[in-house]
Backbone as a printed PyTorch tensor [residue, N CA C, xyz], in Angstrom:
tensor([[[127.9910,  52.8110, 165.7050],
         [128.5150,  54.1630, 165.7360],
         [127.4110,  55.1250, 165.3020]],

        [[127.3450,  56.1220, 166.0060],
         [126.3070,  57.0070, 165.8340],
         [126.9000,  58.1030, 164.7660]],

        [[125.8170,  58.3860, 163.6600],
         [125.6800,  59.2710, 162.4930],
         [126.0220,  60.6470, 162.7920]],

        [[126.9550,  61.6400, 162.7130],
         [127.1790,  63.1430, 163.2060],
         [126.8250,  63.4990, 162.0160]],

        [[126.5840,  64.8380, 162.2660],
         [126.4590,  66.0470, 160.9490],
         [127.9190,  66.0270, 160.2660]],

        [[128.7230,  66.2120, 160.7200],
         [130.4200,  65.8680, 160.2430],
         [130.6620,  64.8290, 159.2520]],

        [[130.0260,  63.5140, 160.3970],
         [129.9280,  62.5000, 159.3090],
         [129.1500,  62.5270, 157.7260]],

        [[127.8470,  63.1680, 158.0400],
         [127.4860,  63.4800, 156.9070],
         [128.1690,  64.2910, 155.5250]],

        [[128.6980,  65.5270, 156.2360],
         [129.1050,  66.1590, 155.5060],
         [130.4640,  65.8170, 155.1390]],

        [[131.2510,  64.9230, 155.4630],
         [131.8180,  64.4460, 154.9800],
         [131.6800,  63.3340, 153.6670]],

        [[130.7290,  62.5170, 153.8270],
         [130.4750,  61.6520, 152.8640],
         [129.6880,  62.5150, 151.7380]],

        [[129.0690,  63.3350, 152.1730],
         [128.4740,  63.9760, 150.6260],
         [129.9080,  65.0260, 149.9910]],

        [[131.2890,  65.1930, 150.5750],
         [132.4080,  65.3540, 150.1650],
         [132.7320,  65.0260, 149.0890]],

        [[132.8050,  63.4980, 149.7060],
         [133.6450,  61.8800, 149.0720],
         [132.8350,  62.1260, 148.3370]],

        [[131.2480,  62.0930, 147.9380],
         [130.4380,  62.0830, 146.8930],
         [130.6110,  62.8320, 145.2500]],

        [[130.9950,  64.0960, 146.1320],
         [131.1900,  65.4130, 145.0360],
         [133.0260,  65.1190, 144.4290]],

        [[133.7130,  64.1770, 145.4350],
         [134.7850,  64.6530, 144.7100],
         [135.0730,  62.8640, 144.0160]],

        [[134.3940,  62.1380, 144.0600],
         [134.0610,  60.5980, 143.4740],
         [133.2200,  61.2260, 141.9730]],

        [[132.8600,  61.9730, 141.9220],
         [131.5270,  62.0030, 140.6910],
         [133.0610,  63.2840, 139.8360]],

        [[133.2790,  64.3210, 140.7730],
         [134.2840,  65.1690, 139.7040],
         [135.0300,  64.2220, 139.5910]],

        [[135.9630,  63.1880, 139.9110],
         [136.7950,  62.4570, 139.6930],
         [136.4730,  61.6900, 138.0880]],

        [[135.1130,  60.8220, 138.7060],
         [134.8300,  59.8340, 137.3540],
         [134.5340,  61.0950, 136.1490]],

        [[134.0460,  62.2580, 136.1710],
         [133.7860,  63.2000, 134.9590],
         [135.4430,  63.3190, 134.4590]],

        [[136.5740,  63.7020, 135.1220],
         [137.7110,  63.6000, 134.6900],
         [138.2010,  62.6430, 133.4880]],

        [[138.6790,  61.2250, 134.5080],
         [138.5780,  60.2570, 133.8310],
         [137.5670,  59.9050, 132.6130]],

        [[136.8230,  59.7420, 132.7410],
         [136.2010,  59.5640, 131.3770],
         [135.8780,  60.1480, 130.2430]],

        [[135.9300,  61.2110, 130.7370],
         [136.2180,  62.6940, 129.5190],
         [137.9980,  62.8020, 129.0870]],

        [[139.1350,  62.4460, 129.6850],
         [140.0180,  62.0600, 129.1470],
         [140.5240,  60.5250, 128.6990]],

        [[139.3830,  59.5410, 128.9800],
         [139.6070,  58.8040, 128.2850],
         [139.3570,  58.7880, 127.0940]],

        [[138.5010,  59.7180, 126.0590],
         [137.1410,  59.8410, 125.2410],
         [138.3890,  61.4570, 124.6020]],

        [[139.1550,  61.4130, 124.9500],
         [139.6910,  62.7070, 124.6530],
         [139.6770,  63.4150, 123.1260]],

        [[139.7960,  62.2900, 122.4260],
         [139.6660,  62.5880, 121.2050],
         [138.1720,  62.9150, 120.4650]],

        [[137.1680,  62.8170, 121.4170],
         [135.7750,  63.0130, 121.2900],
         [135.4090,  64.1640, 121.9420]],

        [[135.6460,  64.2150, 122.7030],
         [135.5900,  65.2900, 124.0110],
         [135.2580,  66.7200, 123.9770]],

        [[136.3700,  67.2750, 123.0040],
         [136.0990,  68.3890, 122.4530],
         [135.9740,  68.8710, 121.4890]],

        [[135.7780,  70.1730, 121.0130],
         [135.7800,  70.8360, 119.1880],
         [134.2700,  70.4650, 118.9220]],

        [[134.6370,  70.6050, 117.4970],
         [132.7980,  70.4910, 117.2710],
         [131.7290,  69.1270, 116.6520]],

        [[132.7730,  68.0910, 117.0210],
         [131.9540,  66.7910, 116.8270],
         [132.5110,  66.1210, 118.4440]],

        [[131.2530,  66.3050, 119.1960],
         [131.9460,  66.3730, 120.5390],
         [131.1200,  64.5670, 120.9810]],

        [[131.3580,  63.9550, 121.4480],
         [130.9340,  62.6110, 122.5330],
         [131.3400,  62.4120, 123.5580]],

        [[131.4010,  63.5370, 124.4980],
         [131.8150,  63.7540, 126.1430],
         [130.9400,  62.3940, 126.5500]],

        [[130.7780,  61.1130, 127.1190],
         [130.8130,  60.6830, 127.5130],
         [130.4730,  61.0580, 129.0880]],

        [[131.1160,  61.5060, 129.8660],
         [130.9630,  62.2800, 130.8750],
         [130.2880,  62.8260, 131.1820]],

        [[128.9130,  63.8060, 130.2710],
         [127.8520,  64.8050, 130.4880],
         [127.1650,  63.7460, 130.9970]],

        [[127.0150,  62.3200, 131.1860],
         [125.9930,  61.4870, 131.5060],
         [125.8940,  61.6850, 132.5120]],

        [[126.8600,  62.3050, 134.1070],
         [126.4340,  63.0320, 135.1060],
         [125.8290,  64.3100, 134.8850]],

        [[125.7810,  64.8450, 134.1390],
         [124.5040,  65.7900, 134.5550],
         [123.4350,  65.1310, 134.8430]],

        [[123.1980,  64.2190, 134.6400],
         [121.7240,  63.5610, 135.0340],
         [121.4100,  63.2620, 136.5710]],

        [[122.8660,  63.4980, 137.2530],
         [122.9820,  62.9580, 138.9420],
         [122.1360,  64.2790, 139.3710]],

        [[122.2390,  65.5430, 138.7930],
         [121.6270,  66.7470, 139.2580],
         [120.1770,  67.0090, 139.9450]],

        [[119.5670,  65.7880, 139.4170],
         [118.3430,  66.4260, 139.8200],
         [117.8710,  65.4000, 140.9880]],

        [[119.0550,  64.8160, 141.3910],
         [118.6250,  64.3520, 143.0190],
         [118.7770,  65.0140, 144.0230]],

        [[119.9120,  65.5260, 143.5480],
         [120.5790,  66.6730, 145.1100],
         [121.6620,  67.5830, 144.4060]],

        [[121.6370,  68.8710, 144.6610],
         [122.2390,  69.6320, 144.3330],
         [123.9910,  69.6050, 144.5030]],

        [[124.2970,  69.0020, 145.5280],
         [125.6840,  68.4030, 145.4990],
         [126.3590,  68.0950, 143.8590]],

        [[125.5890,  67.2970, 143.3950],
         [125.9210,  66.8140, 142.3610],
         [126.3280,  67.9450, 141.1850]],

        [[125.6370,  69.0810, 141.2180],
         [125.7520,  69.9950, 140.1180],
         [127.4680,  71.0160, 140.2830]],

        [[127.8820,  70.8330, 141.6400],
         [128.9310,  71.1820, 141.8960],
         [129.5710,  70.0970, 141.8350]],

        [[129.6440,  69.1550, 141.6560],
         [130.4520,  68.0470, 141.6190],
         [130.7380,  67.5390, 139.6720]],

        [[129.7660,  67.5160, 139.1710],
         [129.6370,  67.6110, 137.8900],
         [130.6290,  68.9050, 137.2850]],

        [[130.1590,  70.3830, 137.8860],
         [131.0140,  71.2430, 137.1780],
         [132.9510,  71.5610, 137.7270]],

        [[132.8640,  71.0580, 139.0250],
         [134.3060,  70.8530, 139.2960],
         [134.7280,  69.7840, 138.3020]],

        [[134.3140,  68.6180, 137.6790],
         [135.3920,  67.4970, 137.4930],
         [135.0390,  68.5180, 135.5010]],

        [[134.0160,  68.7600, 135.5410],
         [134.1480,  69.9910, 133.6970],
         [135.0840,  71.1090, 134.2400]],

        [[135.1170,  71.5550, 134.9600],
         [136.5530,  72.6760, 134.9590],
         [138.1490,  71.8240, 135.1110]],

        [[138.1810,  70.9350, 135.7200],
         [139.6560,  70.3330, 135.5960],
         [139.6460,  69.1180, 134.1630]],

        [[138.5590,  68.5170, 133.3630],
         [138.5980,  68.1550, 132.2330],
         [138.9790,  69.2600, 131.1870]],

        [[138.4420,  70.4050, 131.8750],
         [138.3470,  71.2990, 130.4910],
         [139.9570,  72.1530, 130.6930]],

        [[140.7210,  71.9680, 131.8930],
         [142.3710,  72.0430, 131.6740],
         [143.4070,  71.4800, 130.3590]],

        [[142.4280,  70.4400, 129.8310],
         [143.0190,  69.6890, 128.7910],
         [142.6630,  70.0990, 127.3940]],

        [[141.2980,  71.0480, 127.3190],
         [140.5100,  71.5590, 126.0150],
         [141.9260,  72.0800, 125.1550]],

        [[141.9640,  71.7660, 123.9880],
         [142.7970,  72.5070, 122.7120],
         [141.9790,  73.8140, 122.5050]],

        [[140.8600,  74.6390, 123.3750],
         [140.8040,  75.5350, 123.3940],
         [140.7480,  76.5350, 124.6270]],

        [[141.8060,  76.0400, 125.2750],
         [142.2540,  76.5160, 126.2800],
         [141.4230,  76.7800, 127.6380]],

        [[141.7330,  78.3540, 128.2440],
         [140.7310,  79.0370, 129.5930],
         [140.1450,  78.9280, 129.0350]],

        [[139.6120,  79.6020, 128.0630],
         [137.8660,  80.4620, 127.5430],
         [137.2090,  78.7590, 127.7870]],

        [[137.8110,  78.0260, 127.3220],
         [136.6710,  76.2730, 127.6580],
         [137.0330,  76.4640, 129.2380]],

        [[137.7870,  76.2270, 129.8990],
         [137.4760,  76.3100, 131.2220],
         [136.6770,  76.8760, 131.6110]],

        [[136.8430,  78.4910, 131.5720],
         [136.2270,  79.5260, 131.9210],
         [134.3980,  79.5490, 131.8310]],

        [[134.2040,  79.3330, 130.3110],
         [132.6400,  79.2260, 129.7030],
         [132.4150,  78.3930, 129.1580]],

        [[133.1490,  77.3510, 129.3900],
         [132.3680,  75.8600, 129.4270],
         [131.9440,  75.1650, 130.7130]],

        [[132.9910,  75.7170, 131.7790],
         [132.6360,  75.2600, 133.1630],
         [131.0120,  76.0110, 133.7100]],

        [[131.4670,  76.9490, 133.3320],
         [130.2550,  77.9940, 133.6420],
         [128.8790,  77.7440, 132.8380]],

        [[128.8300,  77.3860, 131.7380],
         [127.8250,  76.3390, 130.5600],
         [127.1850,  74.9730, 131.5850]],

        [[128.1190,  73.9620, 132.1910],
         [127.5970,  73.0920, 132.9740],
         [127.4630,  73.7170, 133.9870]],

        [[127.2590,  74.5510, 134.9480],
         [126.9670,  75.1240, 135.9870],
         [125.5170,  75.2710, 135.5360]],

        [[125.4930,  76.1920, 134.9020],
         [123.9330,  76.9200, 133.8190],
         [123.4050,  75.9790, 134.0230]],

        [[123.4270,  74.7320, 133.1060],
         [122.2710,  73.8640, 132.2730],
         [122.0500,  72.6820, 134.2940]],

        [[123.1970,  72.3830, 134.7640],
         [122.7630,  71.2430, 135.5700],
         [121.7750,  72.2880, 136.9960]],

        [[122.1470,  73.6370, 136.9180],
         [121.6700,  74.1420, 137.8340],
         [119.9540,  74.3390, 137.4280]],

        [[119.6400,  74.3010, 136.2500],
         [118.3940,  74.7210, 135.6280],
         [117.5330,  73.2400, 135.4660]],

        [[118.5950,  71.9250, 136.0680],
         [117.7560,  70.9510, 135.4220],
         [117.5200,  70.5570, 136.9560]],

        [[118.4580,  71.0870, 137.9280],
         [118.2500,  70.9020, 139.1670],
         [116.9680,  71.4440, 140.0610]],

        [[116.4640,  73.0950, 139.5350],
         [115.2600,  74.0140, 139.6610],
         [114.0310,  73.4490, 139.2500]],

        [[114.4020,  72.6880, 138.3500],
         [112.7640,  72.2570, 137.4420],
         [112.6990,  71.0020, 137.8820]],

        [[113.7840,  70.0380, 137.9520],
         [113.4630,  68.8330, 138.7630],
         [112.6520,  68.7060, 139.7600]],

        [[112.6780,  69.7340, 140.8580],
         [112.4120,  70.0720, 142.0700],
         [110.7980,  70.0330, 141.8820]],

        [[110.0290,  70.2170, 140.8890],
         [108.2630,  70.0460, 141.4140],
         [108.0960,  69.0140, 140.3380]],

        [[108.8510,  68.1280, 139.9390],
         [108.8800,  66.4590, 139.2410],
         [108.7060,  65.4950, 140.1020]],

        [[107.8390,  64.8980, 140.7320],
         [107.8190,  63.7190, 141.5000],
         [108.5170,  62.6720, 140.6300]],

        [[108.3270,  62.1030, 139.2590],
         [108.9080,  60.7200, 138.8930],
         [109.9310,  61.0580, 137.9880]],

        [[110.5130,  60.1540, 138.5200],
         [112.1710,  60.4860, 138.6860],
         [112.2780,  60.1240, 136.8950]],

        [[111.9350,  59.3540, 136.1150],
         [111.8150,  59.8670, 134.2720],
         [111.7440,  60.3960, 133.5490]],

        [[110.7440,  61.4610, 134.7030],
         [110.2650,  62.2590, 134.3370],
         [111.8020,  63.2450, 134.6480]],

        [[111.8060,  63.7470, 135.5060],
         [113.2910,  64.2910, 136.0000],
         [114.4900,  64.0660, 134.9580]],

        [[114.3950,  63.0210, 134.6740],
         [115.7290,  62.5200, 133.7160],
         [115.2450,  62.8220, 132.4280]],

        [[113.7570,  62.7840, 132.1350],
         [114.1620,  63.7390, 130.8150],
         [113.8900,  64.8050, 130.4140]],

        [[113.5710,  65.6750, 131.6950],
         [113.7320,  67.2220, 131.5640],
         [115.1840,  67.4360, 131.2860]],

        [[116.0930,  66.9850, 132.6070],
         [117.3400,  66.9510, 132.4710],
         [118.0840,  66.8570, 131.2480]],

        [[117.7130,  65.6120, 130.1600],
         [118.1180,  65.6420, 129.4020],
         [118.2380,  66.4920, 128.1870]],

        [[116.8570,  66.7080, 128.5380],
         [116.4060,  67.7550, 127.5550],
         [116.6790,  69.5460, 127.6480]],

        [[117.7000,  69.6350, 128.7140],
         [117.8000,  70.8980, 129.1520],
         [119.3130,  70.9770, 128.7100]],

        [[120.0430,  69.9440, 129.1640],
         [121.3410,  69.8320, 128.5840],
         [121.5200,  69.9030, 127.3780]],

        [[120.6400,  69.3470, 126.5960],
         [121.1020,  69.2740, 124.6180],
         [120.7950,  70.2660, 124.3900]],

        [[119.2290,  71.2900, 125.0100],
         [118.9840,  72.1960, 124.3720],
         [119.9760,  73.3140, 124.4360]],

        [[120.4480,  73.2870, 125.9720],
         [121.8800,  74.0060, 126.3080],
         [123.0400,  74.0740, 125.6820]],

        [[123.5060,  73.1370, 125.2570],
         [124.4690,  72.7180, 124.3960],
         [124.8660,  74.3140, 123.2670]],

        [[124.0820,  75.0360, 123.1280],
         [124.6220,  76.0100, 122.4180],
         [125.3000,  77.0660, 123.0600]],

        [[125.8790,  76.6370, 124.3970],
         [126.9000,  77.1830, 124.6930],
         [128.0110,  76.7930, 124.4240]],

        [[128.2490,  75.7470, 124.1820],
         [129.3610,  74.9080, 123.4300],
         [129.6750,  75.7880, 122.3750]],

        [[128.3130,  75.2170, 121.5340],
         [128.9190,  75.9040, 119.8340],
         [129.0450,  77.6920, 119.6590]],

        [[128.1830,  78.3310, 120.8730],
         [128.9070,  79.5340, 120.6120],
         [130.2580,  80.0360, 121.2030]],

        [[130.8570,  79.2100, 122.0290],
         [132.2300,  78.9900, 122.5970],
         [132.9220,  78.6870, 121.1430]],

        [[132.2060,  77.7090, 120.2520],
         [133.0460,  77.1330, 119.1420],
         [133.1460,  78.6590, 117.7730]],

        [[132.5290,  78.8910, 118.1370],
         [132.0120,  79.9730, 117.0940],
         [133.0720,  81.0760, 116.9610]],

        [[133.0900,  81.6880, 118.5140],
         [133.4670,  82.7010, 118.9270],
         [135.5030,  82.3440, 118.8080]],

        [[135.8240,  81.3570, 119.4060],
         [137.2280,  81.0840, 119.0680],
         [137.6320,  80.5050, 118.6080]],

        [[136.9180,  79.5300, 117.6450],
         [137.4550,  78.2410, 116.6040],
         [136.7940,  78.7760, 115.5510]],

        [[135.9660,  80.2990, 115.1860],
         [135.2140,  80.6280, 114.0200],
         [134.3170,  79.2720, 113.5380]],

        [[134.0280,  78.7710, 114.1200],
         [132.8220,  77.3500, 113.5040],
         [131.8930,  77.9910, 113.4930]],

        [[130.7840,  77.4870, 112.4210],
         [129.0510,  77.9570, 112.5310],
         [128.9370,  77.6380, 112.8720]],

        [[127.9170,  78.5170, 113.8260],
         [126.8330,  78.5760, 115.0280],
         [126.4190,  76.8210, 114.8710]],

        [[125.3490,  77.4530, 113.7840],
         [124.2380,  76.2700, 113.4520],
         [124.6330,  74.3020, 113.3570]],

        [[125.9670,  74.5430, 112.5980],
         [126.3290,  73.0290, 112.4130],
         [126.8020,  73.0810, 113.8190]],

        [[127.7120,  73.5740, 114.3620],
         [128.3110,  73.2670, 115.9270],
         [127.1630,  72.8760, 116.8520]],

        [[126.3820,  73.7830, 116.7140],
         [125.8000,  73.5630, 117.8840],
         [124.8370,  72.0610, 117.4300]],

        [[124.2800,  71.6110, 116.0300],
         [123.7740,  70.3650, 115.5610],
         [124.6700,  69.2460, 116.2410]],

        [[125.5650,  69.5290, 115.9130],
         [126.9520,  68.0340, 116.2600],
         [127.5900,  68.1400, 117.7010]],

        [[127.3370,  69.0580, 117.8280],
         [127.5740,  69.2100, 119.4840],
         [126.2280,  68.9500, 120.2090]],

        [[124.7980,  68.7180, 119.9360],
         [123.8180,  68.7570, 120.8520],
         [123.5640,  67.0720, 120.2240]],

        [[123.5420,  66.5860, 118.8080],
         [123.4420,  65.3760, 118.9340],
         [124.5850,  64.5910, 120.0010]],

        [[125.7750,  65.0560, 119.9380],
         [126.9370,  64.3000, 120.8410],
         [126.2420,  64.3860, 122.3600]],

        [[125.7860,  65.6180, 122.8590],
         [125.5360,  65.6670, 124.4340],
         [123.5700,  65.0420, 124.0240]],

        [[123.3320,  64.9290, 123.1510],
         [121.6950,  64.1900, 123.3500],
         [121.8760,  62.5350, 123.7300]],

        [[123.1190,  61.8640, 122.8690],
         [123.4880,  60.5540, 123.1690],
         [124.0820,  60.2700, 124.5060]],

        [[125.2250,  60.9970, 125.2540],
         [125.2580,  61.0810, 126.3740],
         [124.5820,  60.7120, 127.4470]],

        [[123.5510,  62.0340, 127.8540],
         [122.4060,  62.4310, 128.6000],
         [121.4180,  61.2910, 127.8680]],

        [[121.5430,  60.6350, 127.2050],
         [120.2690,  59.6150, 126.9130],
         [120.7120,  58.2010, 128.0960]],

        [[122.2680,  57.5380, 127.1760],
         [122.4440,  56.6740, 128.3910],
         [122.6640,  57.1830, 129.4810]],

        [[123.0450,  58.3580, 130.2420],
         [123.1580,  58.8180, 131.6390],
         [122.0990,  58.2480, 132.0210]],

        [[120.7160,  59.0860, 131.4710],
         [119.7890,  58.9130, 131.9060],
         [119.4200,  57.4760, 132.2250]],

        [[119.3420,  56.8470, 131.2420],
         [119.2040,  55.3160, 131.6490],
         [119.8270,  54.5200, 132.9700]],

        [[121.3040,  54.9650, 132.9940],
         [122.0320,  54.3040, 133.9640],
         [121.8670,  54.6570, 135.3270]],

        [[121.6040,  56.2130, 135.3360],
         [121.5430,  56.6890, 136.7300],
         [119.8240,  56.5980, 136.9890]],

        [[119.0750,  56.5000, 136.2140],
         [117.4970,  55.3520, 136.3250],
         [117.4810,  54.6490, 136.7940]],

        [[118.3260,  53.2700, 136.5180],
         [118.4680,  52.1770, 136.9670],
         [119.3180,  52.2220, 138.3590]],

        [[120.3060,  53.0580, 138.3800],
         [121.0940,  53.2120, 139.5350],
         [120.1470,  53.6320, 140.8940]],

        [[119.2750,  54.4640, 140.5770],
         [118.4310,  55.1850, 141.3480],
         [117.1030,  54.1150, 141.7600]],

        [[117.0470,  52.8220, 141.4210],
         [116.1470,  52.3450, 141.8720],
         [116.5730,  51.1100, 142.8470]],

        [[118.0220,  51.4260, 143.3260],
         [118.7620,  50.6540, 144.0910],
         [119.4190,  51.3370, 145.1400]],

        [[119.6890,  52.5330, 144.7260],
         [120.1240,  53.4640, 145.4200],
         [120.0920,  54.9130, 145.7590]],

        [[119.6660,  55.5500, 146.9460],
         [118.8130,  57.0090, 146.9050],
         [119.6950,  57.7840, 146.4260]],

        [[119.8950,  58.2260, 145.5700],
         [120.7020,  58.8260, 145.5490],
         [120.3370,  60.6450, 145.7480]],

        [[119.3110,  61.0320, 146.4530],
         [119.0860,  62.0070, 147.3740],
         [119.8720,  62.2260, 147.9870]],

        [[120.3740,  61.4310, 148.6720],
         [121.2610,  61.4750, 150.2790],
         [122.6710,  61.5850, 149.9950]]])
């Protein structure tokens, strides 16, 4: 059977709505980690899919806007937390782009997400009154552990599978 553009764009679909799916799930499995200000989203480990193909960064922040339906701090986490992973995977997606080795890629990435992370704690700040400073500490160690094994897994994933395409 011959390959259409249809076909394509269909499977990079299934792609975006397979990756928001697993961010769902595993961010409500982890629920009790998930959010507030000692956070272990589990889930941020797709941001690391970002810097193969931009698909992914919309796919990452759709399955953080329907996880973040469940936040005990309501829209405003939908709203500017969805918009927070938009930011950081779109910025790790820009700089990826003149990275030839892909380690290299994964730990810009990583390193763009934790440093990011203080959108979290000023989300935490602003409607849970938490300090800045500790929130955003316990919230960037939680998304540094994350984005560490992401990185690893979608490393290893990536040397089996393009995940460009």
């Amino acid at each position: 059977m011959k390959n259409t553009i249809g076909d394509n764009k269909l499977v990079g679909l299934v792609k975006v709505g397979l990756v928001a799916a697993l961010y769902v799930v595993i961010t409500l499995t982890v629920a009790p980690f998930a959010y507030g200000p000692v956070q272990f989203r589990l889930s941020e480990l797709f941001n690391n899919l970002s810097v193969f193909n931009k698909r992914y960064i919309w796919a990452v922040t759709i399955g953080c806007a329907i996880a973040n339906l469940n936040s005990p701090l309501g829209m405003p986490d939908v709203i500017f937390g969805t918009l927070g992973t938009l930011l950081m995977t779109s910025i790790s997606y820009w700089l990826s782009r003149y990275i030839k080795k892909t380690s290299v890629k994964l730990g810009v990435c990583v390193a763009v997400c934790t440093l990011m992370s203080w959108t979290v704690a000023l989300e935490l700040m602003l409607i849970s009154k938490l300090p800045f400073w500790a929130s955003y500490l316990s919230v960037g160690a939680g998304e540094l552990v994350s984005m560490v094994i992401g990185a690893i897994i979608v490393y290893l994933v990536s040397k089996r599978i393009d995940l460009t395409k």
